[in-house]
C-alpha positions as CSV (number, residue, x, y, z in Angstrom):
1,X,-16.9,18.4,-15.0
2,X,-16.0,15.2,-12.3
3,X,-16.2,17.4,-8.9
4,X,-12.6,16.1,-7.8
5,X,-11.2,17.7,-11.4
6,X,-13.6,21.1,-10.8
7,X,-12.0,20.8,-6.4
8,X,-8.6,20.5,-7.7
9,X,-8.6,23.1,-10.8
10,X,-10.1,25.4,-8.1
11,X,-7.7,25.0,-5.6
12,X,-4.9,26.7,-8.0
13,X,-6.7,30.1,-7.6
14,X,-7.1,29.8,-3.7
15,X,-5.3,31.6,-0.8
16,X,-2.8,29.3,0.5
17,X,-3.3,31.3,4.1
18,X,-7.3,30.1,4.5
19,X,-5.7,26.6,3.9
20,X,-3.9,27.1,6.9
21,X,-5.9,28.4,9.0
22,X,-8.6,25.8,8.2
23,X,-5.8,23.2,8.6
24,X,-4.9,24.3,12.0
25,X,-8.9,24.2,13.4
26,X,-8.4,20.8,12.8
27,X,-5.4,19.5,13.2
28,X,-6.4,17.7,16.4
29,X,-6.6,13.6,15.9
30,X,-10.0,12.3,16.1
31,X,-11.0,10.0,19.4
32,X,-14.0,9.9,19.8
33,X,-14.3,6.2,20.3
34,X,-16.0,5.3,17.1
35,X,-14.3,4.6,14.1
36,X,-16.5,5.6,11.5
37,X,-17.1,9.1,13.6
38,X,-13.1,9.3,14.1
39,X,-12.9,8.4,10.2
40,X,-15.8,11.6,9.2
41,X,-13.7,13.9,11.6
42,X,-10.1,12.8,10.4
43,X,-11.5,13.2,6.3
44,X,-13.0,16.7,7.9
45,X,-10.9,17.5,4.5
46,X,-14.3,17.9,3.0
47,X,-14.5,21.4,5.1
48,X,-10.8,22.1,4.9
49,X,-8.9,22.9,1.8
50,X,-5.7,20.9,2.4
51,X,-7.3,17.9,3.1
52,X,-9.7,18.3,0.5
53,X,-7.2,18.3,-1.9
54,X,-5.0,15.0,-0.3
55,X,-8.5,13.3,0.1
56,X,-9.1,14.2,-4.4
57,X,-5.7,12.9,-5.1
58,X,-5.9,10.3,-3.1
59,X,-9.4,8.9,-4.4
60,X,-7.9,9.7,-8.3
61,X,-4.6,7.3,-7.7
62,X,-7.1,4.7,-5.6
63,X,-9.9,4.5,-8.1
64,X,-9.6,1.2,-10.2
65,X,-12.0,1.5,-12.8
66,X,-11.4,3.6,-15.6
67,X,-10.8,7.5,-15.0
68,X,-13.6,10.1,-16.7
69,X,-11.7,11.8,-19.5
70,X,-11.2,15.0,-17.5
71,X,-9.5,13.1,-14.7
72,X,-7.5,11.2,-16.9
73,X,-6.2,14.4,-18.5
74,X,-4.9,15.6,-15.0
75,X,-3.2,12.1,-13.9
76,X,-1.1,12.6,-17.3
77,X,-0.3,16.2,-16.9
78,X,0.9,15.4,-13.5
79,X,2.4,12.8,-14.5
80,X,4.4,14.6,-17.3
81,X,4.8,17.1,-15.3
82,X,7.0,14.9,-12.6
83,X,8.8,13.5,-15.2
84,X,10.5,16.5,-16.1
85,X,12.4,16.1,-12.8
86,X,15.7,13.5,-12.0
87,X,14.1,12.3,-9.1
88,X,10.8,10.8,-10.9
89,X,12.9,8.0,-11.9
90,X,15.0,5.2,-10.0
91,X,18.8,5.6,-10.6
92,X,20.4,2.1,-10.9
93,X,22.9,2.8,-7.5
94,X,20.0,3.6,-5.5
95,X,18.8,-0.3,-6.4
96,X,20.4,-3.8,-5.7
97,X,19.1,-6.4,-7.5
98,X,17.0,-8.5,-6.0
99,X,17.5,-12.5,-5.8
100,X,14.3,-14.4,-6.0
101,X,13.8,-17.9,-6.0
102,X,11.2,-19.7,-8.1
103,X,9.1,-21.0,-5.2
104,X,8.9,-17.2,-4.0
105,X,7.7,-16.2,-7.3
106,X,5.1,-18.6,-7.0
107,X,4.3,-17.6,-3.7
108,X,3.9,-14.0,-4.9
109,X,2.2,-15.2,-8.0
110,X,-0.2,-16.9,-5.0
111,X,-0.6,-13.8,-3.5
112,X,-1.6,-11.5,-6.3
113,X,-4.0,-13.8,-7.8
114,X,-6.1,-13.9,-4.6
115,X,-5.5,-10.3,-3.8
116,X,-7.0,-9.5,-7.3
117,X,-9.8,-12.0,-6.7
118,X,-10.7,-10.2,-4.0
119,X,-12.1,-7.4,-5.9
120,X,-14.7,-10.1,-7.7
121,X,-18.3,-9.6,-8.0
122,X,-18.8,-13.4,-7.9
123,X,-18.4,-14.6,-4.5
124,X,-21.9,-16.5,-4.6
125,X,-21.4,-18.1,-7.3
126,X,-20.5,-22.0,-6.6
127,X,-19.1,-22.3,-9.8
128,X,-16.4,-19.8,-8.2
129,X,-15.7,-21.5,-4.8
130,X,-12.9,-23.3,-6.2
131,X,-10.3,-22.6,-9.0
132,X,-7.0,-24.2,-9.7
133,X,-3.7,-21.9,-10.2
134,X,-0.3,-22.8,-10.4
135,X,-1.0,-26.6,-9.7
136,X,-2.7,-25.8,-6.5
137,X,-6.3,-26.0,-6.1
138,X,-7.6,-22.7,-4.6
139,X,-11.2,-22.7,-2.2
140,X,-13.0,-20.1,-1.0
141,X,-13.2,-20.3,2.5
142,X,-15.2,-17.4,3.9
143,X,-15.8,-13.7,2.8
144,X,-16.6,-10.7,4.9
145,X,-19.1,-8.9,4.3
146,X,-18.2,-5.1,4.1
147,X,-20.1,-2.6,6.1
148,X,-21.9,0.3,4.8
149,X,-19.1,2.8,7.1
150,X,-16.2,1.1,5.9
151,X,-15.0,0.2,8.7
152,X,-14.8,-3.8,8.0
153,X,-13.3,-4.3,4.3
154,X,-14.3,-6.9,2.0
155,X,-11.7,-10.0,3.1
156,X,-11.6,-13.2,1.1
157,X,-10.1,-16.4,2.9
158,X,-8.9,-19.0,0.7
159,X,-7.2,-22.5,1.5
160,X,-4.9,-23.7,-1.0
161,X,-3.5,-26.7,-0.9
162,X,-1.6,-28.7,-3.9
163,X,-3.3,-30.6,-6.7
164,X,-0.5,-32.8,-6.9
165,X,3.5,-33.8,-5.8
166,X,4.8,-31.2,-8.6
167,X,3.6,-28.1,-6.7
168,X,5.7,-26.3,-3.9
169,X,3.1,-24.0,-2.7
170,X,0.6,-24.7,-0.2
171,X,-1.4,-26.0,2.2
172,X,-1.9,-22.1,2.9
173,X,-4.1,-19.6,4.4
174,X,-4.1,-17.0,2.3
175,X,-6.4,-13.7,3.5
176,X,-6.6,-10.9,1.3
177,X,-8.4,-7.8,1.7
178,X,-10.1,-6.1,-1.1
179,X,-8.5,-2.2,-1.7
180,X,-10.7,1.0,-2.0
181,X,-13.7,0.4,-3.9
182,X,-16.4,2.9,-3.0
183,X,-16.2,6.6,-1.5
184,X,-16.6,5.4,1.9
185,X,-13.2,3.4,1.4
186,X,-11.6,6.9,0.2
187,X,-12.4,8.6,3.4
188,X,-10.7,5.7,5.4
189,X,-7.6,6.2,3.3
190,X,-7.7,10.1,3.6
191,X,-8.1,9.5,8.2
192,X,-4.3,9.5,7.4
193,X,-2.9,11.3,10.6
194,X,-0.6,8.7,12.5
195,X,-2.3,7.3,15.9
196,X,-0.9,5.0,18.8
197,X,-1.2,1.2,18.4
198,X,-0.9,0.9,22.3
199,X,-2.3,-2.3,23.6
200,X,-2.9,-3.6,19.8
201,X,0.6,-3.7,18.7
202,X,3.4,-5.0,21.0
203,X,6.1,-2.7,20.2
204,X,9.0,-5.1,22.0
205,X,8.6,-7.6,18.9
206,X,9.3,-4.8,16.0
207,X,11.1,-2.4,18.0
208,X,15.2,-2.3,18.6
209,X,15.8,-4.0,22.0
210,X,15.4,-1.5,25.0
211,X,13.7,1.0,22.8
212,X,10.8,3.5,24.3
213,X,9.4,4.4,21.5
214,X,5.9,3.5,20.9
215,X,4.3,2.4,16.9
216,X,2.2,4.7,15.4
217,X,-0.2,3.9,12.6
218,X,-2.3,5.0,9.9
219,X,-5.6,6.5,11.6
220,X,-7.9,5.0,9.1
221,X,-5.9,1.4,8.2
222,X,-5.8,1.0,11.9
223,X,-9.3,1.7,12.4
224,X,-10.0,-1.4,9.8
225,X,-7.8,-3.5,11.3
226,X,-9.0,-3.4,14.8
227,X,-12.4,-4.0,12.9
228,X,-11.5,-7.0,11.3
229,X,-9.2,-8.4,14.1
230,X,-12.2,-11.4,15.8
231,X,-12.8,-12.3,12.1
232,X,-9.4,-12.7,11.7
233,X,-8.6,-14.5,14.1
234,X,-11.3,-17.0,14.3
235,X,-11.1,-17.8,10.7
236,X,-6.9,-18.1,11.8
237,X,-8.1,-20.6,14.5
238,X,-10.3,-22.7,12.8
239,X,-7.8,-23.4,10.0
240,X,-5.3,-24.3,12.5
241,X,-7.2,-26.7,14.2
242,X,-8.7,-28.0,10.7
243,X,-5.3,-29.8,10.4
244,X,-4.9,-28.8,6.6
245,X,-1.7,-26.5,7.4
246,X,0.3,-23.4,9.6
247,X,0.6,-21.3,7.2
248,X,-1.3,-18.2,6.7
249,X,-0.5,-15.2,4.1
250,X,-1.8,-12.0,4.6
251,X,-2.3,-10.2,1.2
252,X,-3.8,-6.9,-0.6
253,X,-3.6,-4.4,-3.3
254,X,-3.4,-0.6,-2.7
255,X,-5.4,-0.4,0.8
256,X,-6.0,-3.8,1.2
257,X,-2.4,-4.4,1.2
258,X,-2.0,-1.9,3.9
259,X,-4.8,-3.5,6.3
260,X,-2.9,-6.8,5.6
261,X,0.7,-5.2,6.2
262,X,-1.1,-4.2,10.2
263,X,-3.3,-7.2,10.3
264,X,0.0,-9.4,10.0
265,X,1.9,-7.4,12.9
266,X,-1.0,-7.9,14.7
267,X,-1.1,-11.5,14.6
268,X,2.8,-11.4,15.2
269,X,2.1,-9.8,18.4
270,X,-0.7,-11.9,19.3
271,X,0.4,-15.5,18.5
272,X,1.7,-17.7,21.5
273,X,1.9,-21.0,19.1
274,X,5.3,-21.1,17.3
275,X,4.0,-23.9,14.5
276,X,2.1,-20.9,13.0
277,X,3.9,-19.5,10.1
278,X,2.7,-16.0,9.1
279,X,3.5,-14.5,5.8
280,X,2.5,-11.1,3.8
281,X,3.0,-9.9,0.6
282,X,1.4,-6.5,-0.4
283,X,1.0,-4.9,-3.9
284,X,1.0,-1.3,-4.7
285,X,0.2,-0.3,-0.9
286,X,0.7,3.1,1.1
287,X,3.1,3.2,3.5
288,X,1.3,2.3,7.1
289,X,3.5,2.5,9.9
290,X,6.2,4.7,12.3
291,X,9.0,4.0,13.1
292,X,9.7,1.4,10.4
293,X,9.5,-1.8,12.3
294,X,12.5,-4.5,12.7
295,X,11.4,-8.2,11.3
296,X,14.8,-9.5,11.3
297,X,13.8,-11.9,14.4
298,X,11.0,-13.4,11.8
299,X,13.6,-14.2,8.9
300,X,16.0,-15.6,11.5
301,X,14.0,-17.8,13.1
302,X,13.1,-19.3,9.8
303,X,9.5,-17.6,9.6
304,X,7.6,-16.3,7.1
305,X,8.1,-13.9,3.9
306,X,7.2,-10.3,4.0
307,X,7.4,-8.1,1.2
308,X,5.9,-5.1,-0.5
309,X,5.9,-5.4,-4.5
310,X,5.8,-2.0,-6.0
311,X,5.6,-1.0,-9.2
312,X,8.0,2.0,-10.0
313,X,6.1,5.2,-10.0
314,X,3.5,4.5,-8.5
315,X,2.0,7.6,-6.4
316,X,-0.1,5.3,-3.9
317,X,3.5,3.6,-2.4
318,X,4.6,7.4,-1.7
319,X,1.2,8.6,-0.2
320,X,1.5,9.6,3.3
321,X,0.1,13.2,4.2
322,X,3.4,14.9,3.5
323,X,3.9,13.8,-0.3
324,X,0.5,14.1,-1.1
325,X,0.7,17.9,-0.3
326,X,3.7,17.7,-1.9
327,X,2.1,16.3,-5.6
328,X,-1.2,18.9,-4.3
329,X,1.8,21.7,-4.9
330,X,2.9,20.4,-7.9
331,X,-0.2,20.6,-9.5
332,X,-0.5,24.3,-8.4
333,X,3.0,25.0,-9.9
334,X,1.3,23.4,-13.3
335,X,-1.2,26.2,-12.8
336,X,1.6,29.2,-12.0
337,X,0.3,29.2,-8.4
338,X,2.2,29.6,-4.9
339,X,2.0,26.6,-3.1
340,X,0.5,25.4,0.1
341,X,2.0,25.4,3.2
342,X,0.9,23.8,6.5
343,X,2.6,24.4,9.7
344,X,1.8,21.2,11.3
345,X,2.8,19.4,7.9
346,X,6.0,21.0,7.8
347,X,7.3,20.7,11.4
348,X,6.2,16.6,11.3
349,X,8.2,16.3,7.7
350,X,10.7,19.1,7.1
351,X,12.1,19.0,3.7
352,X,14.4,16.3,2.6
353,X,17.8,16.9,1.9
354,X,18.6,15.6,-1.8
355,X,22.3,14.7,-3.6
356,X,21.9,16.1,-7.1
357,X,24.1,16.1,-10.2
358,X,25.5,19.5,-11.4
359,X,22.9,21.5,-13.3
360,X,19.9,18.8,-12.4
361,X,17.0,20.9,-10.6
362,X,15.2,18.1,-7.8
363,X,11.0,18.1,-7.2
364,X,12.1,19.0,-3.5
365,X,10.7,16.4,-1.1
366,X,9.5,16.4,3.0
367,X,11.1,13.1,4.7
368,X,8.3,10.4,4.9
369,X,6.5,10.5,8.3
370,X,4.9,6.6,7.4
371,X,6.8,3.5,6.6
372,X,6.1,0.3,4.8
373,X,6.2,-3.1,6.7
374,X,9.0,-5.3,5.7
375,X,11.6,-4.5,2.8
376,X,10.5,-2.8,-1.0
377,X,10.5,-4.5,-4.0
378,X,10.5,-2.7,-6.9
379,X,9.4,-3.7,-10.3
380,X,10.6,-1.2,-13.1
381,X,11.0,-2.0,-16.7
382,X,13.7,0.0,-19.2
383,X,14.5,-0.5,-22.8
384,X,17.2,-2.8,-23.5
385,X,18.1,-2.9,-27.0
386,X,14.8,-3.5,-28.7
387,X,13.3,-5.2,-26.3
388,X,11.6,-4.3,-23.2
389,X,13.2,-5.5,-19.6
390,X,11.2,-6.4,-16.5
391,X,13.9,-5.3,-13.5
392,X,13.5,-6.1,-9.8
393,X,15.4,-4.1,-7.3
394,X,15.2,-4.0,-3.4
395,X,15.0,-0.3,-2.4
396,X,15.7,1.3,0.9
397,X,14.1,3.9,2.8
398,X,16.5,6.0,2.6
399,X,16.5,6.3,-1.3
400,X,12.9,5.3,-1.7
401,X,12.1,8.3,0.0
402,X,14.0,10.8,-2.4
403,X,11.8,9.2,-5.2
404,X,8.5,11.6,-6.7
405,X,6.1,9.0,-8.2
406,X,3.0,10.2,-9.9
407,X,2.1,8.0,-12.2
408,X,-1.1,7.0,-11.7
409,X,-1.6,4.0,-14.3
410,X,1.2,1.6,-13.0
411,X,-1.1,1.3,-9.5
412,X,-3.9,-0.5,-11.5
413,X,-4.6,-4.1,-11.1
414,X,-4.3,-5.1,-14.8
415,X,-0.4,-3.2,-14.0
416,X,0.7,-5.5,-11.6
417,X,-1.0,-8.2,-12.7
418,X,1.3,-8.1,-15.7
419,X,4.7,-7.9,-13.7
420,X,3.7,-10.6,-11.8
421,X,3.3,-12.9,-14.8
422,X,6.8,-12.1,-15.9
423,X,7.8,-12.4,-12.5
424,X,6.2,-16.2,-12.0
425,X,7.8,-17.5,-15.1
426,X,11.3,-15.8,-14.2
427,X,11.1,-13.3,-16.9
428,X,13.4,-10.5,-15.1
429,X,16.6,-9.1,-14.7
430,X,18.2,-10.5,-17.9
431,X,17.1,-14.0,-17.7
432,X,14.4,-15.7,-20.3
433,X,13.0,-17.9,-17.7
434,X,13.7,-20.2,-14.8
435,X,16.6,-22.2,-15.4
């Protein structure tokens, strides 16, 4: 039996109370100075039962490649198991649909095919360094090596510039970071607990006007990010001054999206040349940031496009601390066992108060402690007729956060690789195609 399936199965025989306790030994964030150190102490789930649990999940919904049949069994069970409740699914008035133009679909379509080339075994291949897609011509730039502590992800930099007068996409910088692809990756992604961006962030440029509230971030995603942060901006640098273009997109899948989604603020609060135009579209990514940051001034000003394209329930776009513990109880109501509860959990993300419809009975919820950068676009298909619809609905917080999503199979690349393709050739919300 896999050892997250035998961790898991366990866990719905154990003692909620030594989960506590063990909790509470270490509930204090890591600082030790060194990430990978501050990463090993912040995954100390591998000693504690709580975070063991968040850190199994967590490596189940992130792994790409295809589950071992045991695991695969659980990610359906739970995933039937949601299903039985109202809020599993999105109700139409907690949507508006969303108005997309074809050059953003292209755009997007831009971004997901380098954020799933990212993940390609072929980077030394010169037969790969350039590819043409949607009439651009697509070069590999520069890739990042990743280190052996996970600390610097694998990051692909790719100029694209047109291949001819038809296309309205490019020159562009597109950098996209690869998402979770060994164990060391998982144990960034579990160093969840939210941690200062002081003196990396500027809070002033996200933050309402006259607001003292300082940014928190994602322990691990930050970590990455402050990693990555010369490379970035060197590679940023020497494109600019390349004259091929001023535009730079920031792109990812799962993780990766979430190390772009804080590697784009970052450039945001670092930039002093206004000719830069800086862009990010994620896919499938966790939720990085708190308070939810304000990027009305970039839209105004005629900036850049920020998005998040989610496929509807999918766990990953859900997964701070709180809602994992919250799917880590559901699976022990599966197994008729009292749940866990954590102190420090509970008093950061008391439970969520829910609107329900006579007689429905709600997966109860804690109120999200992490936010996504930039609006949510959700991508949901429903049966229309005989045939099957691809919808796409902007989401807020508020009812985004009412949502239990624990369907593991819609987070995999060959998932949103499909929406995207009925997204490009305008295949959504009633319409055949572009017009």
């Amino acid at each position: 039996m896999a050892p997250s399936l035998n961790r898991l199965l366990k866990l719905a025989g154990r003692n909620p109370k030594s989960s506590q306790s063990a909790l509470k030994a270490s509930a204090a964030p890591p600082s030790s100075g060194f990430t990978f150190i501050d990463n090993s102490q912040g995954a100390s789930a591998a000693v504690a039962e709580i975070s063991s649990a968040l850190g199994d999940i967590s490596d189940i919904f992130n792994l790409d490649e295809e589950l071992e049949p045991q695991l695969q069994l659980l990610t359906t069970q739970l995933d039937n198991e949601g299903s039985q409740y109202p809020n599993s699914q999105v109700k139409d008035e907690q949507c508006q649909p969303w108005s997309c133009t074809q050059q953003k679909a292209r755009l997007i379509a831009m971004a997901w095919n380098c954020a799933d080339h990212s993940y390609s075994k072929t980077f030394n291949d010169p037969a790969q360094a350039t590819r043409v897609f949607e009439n651009c011509l697509l070069t590999q730039d520069y890739v990042t090596a990743p280190t052996s502590d996970g600390t610097v992800k694998t990051v692909v930099f790719t100029t694209v510039s047109p291949k001819d007068s038809s296309s309205d996409v490019g020159p562009i910088l597109v950098i996209a970071i690869r998402g979770s692809a060994s164990k060391v990756d998982h144990m960034v992604n579990s160093n969840g607990d939210p941690r200062d961006v002081k003196g990396f962030l500027d809070p002033s440029r996200f933050l309402e006007s006259g607001s003292k509230r300082s940014i928190q971030a994602h322990s691990g995603f930050l970590g990455c990010t402050a990693a990555l942060d010369s490379i970035v901006s060197r590679r940023i640098q020497k494109y600019k001054q390349s004259g091929a273009g001023s535009q730079v997109l920031f792109t990812g899948h799962s993780a990766g999206g979430a190390v772009a989604s804080l590697l784009f603020l970052r450039s945001l609060s670092i930039s002093t040349d206004d000719s830069i135009c800086f862009s990010c579209i994620t896919f499938g990514a966790p939720p990085t940031v708190s308070p939810p940051v304000n990027l009305d001034h970039i839209s105004s000003s005629g900036g850049g496009v920020c998005l998040n394209i989610i496929n509807e329930f999918d766990p990953v776009t859900r997964a701070d601390k709180p809602y994992i513990l919250s799917l880590v109880n559901l699976i022990k109501r599966m197994y008729h066992q009292p749940p866990i509860s954590d102190p420090s959990i509970d008093a950061q993300a008391p439970s969520l108060s829910i609107d329900s419809e006579p007689g429905e009975i709600l997966w109860p919820l804690p109120r999200a402690v992490l936010f996504h950068v930039g609006p949510r676009i959700l991508l949901r298909k429903r049966l229309l007729g005989d045939e099957i619809e691809l919808q796409a609905a902007e989401i807020s917080q508020a009812e985004f956060e009412k949502l239990l999503f624990c369907g593991a199979a819609v987070h995999k690349r060959v998932d949103y690789g499909a929406r995207v393709d009925e997204l490009v050739i305008g295949r959504f919300n009633g319409v055949e195609r572009w017009g």
